[in-house]
C-alpha positions as CSV (number, residue, x, y, z in Angstrom):
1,X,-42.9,22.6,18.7
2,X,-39.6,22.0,16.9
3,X,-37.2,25.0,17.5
4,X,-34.9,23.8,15.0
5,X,-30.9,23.5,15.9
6,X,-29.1,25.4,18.1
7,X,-25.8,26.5,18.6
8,X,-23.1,25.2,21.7
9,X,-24.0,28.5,23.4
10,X,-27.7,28.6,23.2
11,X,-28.5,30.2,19.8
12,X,-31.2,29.4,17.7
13,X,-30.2,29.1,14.1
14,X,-34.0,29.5,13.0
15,X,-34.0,32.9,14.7
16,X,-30.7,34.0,13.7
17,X,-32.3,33.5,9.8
18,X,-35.4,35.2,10.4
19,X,-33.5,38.4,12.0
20,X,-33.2,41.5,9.4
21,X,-29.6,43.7,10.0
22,X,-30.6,46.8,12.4
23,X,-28.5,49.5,11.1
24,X,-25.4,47.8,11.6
25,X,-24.2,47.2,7.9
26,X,-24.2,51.0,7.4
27,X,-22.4,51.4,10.7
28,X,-19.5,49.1,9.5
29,X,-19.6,50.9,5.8
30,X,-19.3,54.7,7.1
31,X,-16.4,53.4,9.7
32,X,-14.4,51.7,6.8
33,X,-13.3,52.8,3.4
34,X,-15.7,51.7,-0.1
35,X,-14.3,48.1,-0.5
36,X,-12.5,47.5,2.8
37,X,-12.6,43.8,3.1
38,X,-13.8,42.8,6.0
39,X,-13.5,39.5,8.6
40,X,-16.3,38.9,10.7
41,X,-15.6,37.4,14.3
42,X,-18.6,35.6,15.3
43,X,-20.4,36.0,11.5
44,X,-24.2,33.4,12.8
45,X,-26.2,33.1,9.6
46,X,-24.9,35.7,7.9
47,X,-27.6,38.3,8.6
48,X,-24.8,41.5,8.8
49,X,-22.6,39.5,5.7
50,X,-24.8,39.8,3.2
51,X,-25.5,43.1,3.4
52,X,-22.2,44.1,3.6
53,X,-21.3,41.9,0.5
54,X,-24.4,44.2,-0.9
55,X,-22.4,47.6,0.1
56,X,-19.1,46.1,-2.1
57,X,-17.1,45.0,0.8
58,X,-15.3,41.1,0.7
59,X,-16.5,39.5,3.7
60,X,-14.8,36.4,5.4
61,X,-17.0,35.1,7.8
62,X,-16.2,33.2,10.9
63,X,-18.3,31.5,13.5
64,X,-18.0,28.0,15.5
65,X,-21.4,26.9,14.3
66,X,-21.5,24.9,11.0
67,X,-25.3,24.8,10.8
68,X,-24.9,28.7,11.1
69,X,-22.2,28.9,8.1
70,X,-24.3,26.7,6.2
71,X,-26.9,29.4,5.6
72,X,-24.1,31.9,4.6
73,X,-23.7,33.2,0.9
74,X,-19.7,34.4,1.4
75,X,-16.2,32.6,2.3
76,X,-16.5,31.2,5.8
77,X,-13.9,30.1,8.4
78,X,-15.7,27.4,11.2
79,X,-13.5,28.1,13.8
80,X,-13.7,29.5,17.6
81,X,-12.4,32.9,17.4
82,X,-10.2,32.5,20.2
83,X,-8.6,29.6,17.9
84,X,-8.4,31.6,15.0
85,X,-4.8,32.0,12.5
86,X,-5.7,32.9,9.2
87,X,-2.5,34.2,8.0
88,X,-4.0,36.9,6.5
89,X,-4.5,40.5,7.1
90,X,-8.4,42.1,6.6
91,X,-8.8,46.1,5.9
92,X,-11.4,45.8,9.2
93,X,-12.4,43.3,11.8
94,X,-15.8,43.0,13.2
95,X,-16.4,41.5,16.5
96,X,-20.1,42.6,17.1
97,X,-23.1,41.2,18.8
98,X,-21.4,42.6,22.4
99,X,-19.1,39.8,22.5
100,X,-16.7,42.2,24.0
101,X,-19.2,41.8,27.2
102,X,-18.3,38.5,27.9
103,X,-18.4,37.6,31.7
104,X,-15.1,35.8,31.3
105,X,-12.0,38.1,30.8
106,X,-9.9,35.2,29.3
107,X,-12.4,34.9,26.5
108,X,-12.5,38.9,26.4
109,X,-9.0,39.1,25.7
110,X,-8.6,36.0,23.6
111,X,-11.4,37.4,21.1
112,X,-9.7,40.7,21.1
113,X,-6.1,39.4,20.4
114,X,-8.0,37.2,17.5
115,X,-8.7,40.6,15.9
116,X,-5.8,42.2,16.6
117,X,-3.7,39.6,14.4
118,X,-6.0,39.7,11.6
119,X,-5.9,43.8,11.4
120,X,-4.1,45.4,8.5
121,X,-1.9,48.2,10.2
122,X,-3.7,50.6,8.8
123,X,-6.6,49.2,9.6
124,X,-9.4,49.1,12.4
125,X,-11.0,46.9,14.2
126,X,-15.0,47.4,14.8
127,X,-16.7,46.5,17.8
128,X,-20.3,46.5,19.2
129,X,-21.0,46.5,22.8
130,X,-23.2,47.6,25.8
131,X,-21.6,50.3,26.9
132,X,-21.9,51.0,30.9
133,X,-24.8,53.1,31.2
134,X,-26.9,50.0,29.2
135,X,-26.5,48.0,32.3
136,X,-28.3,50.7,35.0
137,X,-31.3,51.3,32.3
138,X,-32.1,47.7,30.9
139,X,-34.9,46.6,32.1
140,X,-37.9,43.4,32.1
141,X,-40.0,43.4,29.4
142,X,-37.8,45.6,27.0
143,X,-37.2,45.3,23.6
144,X,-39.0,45.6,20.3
145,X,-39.6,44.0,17.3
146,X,-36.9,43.1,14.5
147,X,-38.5,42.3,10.8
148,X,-41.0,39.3,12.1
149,X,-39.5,38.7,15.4
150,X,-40.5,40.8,18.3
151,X,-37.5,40.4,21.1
152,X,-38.4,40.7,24.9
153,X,-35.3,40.6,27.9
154,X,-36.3,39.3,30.8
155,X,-35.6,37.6,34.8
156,X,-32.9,40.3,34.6
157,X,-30.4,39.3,38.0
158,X,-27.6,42.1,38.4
159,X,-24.7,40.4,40.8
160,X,-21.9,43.5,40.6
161,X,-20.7,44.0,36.9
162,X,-22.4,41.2,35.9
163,X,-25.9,40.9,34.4
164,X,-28.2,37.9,33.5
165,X,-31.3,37.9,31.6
166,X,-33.1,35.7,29.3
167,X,-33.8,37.2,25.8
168,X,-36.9,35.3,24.2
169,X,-38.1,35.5,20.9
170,X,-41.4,35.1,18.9
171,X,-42.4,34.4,15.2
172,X,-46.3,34.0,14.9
173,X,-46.7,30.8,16.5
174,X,-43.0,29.8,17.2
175,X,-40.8,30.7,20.0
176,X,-37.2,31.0,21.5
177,X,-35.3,31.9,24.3
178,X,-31.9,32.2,25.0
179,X,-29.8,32.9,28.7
180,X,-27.1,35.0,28.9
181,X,-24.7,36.8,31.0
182,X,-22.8,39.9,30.2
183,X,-20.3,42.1,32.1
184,X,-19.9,46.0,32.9
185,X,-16.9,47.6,31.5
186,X,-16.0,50.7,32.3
187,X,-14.4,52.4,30.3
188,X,-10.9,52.3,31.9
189,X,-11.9,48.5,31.7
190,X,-12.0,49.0,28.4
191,X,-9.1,50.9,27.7
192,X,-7.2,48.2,29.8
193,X,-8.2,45.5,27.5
194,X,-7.5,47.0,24.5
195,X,-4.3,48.4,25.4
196,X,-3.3,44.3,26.5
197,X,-4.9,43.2,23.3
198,X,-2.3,45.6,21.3
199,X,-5.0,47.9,20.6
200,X,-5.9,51.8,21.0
201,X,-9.1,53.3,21.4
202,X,-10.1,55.2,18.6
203,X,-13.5,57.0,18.2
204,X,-17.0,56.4,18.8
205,X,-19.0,54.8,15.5
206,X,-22.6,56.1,16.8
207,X,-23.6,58.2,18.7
208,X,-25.5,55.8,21.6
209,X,-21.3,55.0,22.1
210,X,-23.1,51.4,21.1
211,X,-20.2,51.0,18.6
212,X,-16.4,51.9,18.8
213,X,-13.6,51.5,16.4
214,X,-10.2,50.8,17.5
215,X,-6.6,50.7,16.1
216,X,-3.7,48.4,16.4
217,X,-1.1,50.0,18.2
């Protein structure tokens, strides 16, 4: 079966398509004020961008993956976050998909400082992540299904903070899967890396704490 192309860290472009926003957009939109114009860090195929170009909001969108961009109906940026310089300020900055959890603190606070210089003073910067309780309940087999694709984690390894598992995916006939490895942060972690970053905390965006907004400082 042809899976289609994938990205340099193991995502499939074909899945990232077929994948419907799960609440996010509206989480963004009640953080931010009507018409905030946003930059997203790590943007795929676009499936948060256009709804948020739906909800009125000007959406750059970045990601390292030109296949990705190709499918994306807004101003994009191919770039590594880590690399990006802009020159421009954005009313919000979006780093979702739990990048935050990346295993590598380097990378952590290189995609941080990325949104830190693109934030308007008065702005915020919006972040998803797993927050530290994720990591003692995820489990094998768990997941659900997203619009046509039903998502299952498994071969879950804990090693300390860190956590591997293989996330495959399923269309009908068609399939996916995609390793990973995340890290724990508590949230002194957090506050640490932020705080480097030039960051403050700021509040919690939902109330699963899956989502956070924070402030330059």
């Amino acid at each position: 079966m042809d899976q289609g192309a994938f990205t340099a860290d193991g995502c499939s472009v074909e899945v990232y398509r077929l994948l419907p926003p799960d609440g996010e957009p509206g989480i963004v939109h009640a953080a931010v004020p009507d018409g905030a114009s946003i930059l997203e860090l790590g943007s795929g195929s676009g499936r948060l961008t256009h709804a948020l170009l739906d909800l009125g909001h000007p959406v750059v969108a970045v990601d390292d993956s030109p296949e990705m961009l190709a499918h994306v109906r807004a101003e994009t940026v191919c770039s590594k976050i880590e690399d990006l310089r802009l020159d421009r300020l954005f009313d919000a900055v979006l780093l979702g998909s739990h990048l935050v959890n990346t295993a590598d603190a380097a990378v952590r606070a290189a995609f941080l400082a990325a949104a830190r210089r693109h934030v308007s003073p008065g702005g915020r910067v919006l972040v998803e992540w797993h927050p530290p309780e994720w990591f003692e309940s995820v489990r094998d087999g768990q997941g659900g299904r997203l619009g046509e694709v039903d998502l299952r984690l498994g071969e879950i390894v804990r090693d300390g903070d860190l956590l591997s598992a293989v996330v495959r995916y399923s269309s009908g006939d068609r399939w996916w899967s995609q390793p990973f490895t995340c890290r724990r942060l508590p949230l002194p972690a957090l506050d640490a890396a932020l705080t480097a970053a030039g960051l403050t905390f700021d509040r919690w965006c939902t109330a699963d704490r899956t989502w956070f907004a924070a402030l330059p400082a």
